[in-house]
N, C-alpha and C positions, 0 to 999 in steps of 0.2 A: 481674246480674253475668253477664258473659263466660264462655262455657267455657274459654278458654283465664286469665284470671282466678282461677276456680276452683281449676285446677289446678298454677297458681302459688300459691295459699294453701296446696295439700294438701303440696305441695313445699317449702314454706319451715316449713310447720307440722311438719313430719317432721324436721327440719333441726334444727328449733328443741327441740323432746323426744328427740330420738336419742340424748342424753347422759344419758338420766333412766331407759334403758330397757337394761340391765346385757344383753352378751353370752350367748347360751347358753351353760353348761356343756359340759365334752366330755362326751360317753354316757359312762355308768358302762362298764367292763372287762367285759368277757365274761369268764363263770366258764370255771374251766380244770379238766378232770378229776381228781377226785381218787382215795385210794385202792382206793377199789372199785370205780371206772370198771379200775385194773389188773387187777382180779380176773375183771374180765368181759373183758379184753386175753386173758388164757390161755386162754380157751375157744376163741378165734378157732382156727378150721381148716380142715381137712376131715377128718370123722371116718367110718368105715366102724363101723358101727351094727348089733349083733347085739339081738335084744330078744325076750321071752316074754312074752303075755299068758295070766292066769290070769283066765277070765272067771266060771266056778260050778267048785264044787268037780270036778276029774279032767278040766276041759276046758281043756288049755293049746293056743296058737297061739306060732306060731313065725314070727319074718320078720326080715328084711335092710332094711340102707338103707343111705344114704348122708346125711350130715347136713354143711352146710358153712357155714359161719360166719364169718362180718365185721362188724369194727366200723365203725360210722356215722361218717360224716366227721365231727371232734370231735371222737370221744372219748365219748362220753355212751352211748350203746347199744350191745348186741350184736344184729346182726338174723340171724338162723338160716335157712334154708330145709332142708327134711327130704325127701326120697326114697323110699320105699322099697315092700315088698310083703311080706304077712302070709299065712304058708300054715295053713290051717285045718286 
């Protein structure tokens, strides 16, 4: 057989089952946020950040920051970035 033969068979034979061989479905919907993606919507900010750490008993540390927060395009995450500096 022919090459060009051939691929008149592969082309009539495709032709010929194309009707047996059901369309893809559409993609299933992308989930959409729900209530407690909003819970994590109120955090969004920028927040000026006082904070104590108590490391052993009588030894506290003292620092500042800056913490700023946004939600991930979507909906679905809060991504934070934090600042700051701890005076001993």
């Amino acid at each position: 057989m022919s090459t060009l033969t051939l691929k008149t068979l592969h082309a009539c034979a495709a032709l010929l089952f194309a009707p047996f061989f059901p369309a893809q479905d559409a993609p299933p919907e992308m989930e959409k946020p729900g209530e407690h993606h909003q819970h994590l919507k109120m955090m969004a900010g920028t927040w000026d950040v006082k904070l104590k750490m108590h490391h052993a008993p009588g030894q506290v540390m003292d620092g500042t920051g800056v913490e700023i927060a946004r939600m991930q395009p979507g909906g679905f995450w809060l991504i934070s970035n934090f600042t700051g500096t701890v005076l001993a």
